[in-house]
C-alpha positions in Angstrom: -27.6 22.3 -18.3 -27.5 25.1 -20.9 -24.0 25.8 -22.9 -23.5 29.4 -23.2 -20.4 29.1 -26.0 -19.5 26.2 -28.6 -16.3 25.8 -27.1 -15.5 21.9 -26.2 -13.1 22.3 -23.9 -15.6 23.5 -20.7 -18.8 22.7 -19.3 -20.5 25.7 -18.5 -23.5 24.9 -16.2 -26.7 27.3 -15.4 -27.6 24.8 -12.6 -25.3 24.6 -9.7 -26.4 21.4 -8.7 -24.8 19.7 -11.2 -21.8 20.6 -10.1 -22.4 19.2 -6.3 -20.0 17.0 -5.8 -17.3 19.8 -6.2 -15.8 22.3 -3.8 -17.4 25.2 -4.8 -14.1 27.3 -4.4 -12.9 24.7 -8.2 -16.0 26.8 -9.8 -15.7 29.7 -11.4 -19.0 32.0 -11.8 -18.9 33.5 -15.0 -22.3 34.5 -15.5 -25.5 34.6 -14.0 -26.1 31.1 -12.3 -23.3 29.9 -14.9 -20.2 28.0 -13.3 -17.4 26.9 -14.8 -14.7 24.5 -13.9 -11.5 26.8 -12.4 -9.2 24.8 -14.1 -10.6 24.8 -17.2 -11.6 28.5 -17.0 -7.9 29.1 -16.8 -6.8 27.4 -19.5 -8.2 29.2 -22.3 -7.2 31.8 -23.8 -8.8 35.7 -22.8 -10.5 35.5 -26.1 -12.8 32.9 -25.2 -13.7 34.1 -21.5 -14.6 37.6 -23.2 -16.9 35.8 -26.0 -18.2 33.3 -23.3 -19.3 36.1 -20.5 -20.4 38.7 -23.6 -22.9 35.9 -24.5 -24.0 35.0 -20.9 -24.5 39.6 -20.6 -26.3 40.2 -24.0 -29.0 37.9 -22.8 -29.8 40.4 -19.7 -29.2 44.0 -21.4 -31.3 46.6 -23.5 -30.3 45.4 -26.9 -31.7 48.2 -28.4 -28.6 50.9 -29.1 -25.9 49.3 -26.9 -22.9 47.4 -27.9 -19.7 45.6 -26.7 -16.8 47.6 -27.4 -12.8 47.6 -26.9 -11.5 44.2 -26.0 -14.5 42.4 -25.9 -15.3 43.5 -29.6 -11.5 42.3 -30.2 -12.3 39.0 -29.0 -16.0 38.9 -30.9 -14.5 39.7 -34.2 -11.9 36.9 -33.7 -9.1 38.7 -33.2 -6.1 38.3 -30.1 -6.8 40.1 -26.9 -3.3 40.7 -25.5 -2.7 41.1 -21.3 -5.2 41.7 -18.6 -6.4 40.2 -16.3 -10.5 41.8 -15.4 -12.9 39.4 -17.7 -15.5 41.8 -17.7 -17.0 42.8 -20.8 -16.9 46.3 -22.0 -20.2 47.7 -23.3 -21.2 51.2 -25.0 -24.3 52.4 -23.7 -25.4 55.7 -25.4 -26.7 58.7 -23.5 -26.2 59.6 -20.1 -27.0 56.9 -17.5 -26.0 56.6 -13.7 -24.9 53.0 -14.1 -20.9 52.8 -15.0 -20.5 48.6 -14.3 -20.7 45.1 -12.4 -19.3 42.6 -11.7 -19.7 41.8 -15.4 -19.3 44.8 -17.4 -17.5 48.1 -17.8 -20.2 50.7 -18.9 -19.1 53.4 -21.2 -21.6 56.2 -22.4 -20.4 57.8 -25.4 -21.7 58.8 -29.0 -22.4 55.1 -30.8 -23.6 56.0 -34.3 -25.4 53.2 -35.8 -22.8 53.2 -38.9 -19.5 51.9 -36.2 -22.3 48.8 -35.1 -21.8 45.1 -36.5 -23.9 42.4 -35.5 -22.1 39.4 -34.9 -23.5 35.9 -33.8 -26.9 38.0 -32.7 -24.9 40.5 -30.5 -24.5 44.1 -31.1 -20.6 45.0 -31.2 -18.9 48.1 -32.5 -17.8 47.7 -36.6 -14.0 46.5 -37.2 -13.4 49.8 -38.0 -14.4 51.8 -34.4 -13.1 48.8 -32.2 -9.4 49.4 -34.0 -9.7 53.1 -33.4 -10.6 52.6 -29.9 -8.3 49.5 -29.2 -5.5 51.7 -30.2 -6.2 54.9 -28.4 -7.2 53.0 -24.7 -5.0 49.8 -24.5 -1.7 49.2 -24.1 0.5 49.9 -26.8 1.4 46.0 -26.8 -2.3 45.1 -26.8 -2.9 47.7 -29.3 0.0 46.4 -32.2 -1.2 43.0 -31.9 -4.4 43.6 -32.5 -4.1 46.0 -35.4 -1.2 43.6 -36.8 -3.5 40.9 -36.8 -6.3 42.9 -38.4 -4.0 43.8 -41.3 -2.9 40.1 -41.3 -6.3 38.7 -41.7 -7.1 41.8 -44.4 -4.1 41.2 -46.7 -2.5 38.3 -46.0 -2.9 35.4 -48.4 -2.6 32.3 -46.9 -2.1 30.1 -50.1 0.1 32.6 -51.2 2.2 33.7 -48.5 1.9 37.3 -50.3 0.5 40.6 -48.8 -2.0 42.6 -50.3 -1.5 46.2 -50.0 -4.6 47.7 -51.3 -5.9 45.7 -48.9 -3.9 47.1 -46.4 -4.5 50.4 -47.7 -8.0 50.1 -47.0 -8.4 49.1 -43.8 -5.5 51.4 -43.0 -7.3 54.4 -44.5 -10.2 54.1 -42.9 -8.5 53.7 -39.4 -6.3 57.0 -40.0 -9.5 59.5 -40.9 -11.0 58.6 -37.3 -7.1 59.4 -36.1 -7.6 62.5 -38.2 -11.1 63.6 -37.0 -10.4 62.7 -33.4 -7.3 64.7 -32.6 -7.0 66.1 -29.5 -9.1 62.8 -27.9 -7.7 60.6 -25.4 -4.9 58.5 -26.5 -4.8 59.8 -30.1 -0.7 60.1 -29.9 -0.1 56.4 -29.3 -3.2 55.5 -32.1 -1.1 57.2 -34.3 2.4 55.2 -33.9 0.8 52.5 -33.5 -0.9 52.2 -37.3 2.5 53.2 -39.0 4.2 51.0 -36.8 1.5 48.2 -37.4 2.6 45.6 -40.0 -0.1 42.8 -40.9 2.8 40.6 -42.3 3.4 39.8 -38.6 1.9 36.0 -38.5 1.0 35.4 -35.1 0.5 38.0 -31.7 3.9 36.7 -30.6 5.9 38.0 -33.8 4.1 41.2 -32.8 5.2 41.1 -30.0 9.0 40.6 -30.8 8.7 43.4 -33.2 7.3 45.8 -31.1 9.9 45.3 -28.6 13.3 45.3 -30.9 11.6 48.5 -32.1 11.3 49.8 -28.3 14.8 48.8 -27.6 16.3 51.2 -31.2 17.2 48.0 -32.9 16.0 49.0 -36.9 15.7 47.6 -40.2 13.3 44.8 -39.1 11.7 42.6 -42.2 9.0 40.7 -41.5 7.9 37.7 -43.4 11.7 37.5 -45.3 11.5 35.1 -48.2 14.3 32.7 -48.9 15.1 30.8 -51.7 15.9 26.9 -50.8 16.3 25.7 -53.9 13.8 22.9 -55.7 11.4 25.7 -55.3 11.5 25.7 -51.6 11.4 28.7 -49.6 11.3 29.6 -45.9 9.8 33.0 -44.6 11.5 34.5 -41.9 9.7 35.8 -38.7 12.3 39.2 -38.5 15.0 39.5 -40.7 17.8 41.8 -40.6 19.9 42.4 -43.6 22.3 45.0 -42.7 23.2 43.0 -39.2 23.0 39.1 -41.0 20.7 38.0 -38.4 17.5 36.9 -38.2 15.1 36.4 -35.0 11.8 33.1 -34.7 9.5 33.6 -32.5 8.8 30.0 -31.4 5.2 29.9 -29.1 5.1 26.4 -27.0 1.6 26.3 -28.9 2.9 24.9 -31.6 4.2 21.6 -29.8 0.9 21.5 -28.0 -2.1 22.7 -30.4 -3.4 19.2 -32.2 -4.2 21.0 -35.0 -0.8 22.6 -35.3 1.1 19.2 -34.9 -1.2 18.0 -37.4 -0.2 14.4 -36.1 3.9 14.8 -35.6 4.9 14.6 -32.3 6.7 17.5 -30.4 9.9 16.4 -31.3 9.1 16.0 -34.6 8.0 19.8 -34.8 11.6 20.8 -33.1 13.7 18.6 -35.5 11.7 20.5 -38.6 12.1 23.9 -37.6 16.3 22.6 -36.3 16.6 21.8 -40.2 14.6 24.8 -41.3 17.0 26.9 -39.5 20.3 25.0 -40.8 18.6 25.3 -44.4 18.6 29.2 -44.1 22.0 30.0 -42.5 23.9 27.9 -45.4 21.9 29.7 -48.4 22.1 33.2 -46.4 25.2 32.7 -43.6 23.6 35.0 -41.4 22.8 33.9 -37.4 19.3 33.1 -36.2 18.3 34.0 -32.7 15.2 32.1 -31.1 12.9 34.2 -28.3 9.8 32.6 -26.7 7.0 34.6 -24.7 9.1 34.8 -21.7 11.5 36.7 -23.4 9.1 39.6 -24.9 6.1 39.8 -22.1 8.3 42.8 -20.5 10.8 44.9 -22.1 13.3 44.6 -19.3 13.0 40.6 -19.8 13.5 41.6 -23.8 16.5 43.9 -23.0 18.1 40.6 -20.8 17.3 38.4 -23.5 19.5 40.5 -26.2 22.5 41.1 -23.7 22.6 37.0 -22.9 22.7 36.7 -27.2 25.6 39.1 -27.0 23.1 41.4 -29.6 23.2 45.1 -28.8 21.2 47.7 -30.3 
């Protein structure tokens, strides 16, 4: 039994026997002789099946000027991977070469110079830098602000602080708009540009994205991320989206945090609900404005988002 990943929650076998006593229609193959529980596989989050099969590939390609690239770099450099369903790896190979994928991997030839290649955990993968630039010229423009949101997050934001660093921002964001500004004309480049000066790295998780992204789409304005109120006793809350002009404010509330151990940090679910219930009553009596709550089924579509306004009585 070999593990190909560090990740507890699966058993990743490179010896089908071991896995005998199953149907073989519960496995999963996600790599060359490597099976996988199905229910487990399913459970994780995309992230983790791109970082799993890009370690189980690396082992069987020419390491010497290729590199993963798009999603797959997302997921390497530990950021979200937003929607999809193909876990195949996507890898640049340089040059001209007949061979464009597998069952495994999306081949791309195009120019790789060796200044846009990181090496991460032993695997070639295209710098921070070149996977934003091509994350937000190729994917989906929901893919695309998450991930750049969360780049900028993990940039600027300080976490003991709760305070963003715009030089930091500036940087990052700098770099990103010169390859906008050399590459104009290349696939995509419209959408890589709305999508940095929309991108905001004050958003705190992909779901916040998310909700932005789609109260922008629907011509709702004036969003504030991250709002800080005053509670008194030198207590403040921050404020997923606030809205001065309107007195509302909208949470993105993930069921992740009534599931994730290390979320809960040892309350129970109910516990987590009657916190963020008193959080909320905290803020509407020192700002009397309304707070609206939207979960994932409310913002994986913008028709669902659109419902989701009209049943709050909330119109743009």
């Amino acid at each position: 039994m070999t593990p190909l990943h560090t990740d507890p929650r699966l058993v990743l076998q490179k010896n089908l026997h071991a896995f005998a006593a199953l149907d073989r229609r519960d496995l999963t193959k996600v790599g060359r002789g490597a099976f996988v529980r199905t229910a487990q596989w399913d459970d994780i989050f995309r992230d983790d099946r791109l970082r799993i099969v890009a370690s189980d590939v690396w082992r069987r390609v020419d390491r010497s000027n290729g590199a993963f690239a798009m999603r797959t770099a997302l997921a390497i450099h530990g950021l979200p991977v937003f929607g999809g369903r193909d876990d195949r790896v996507d890898l640049i190979v340089p040059g001209a070469n007949p061979r464009h994928g597998s069952s495994q991997a999306r081949r791309h030839h195009c120019a790789l110079p060796e200044f846009d290649v990181s090496v991460i955990d032993g695997m070639r993968v295209t710098s921070i830098e070149r996977t934003l630039y091509d994350v937000i010229r190729l994917e989906s423009i929901e893919a695309a602000v998450i991930a750049l949101d969360a780049a900028f997050h993990r940039a600027a934001w300080d976490d003991q602080t709760n305070t963003y660093d715009r030089a930091l921002d500036a940087a990052l964001r700098d770099g990103i708009h010169r390859r906008i500004v050399a590459g104009s004309g290349a696939r995509g480049i419209r959408q890589a540009r709305i999508v940095l000066d929309f991108a905001d790295g004050r958003a705190a998780s992909p779901g916040e994205s998310l909700l932005r992204l789609r109260t922008w789409q629907v011509g709702i304005d004036g969003a504030e991320p991250q709002f800080r109120v005053e509670l008194g006793a030198g207590r403040y809350a921050l404020l997923d989206l606030a809205f001065s002009s309107r007195r509302i404010w909208f949470e993105f509330d993930g069921d992740v945090k009534l599931t994730d151990p290390a979320m809960l940090r040892g309350r129970t679910a109910a516990d987590v609900l009657a916190e963020q219930a008193a959080r909320r009553d905290a803020v509407a009596r020192v700002l009397q404005w309304t707070p609206y709550q939207y979960g994932w089924n409310d913002v994986l579509t913008l028709d669902a988002y659109a419902a989701a306004l009209r049943a709050r009585g909330i119109r743009p």
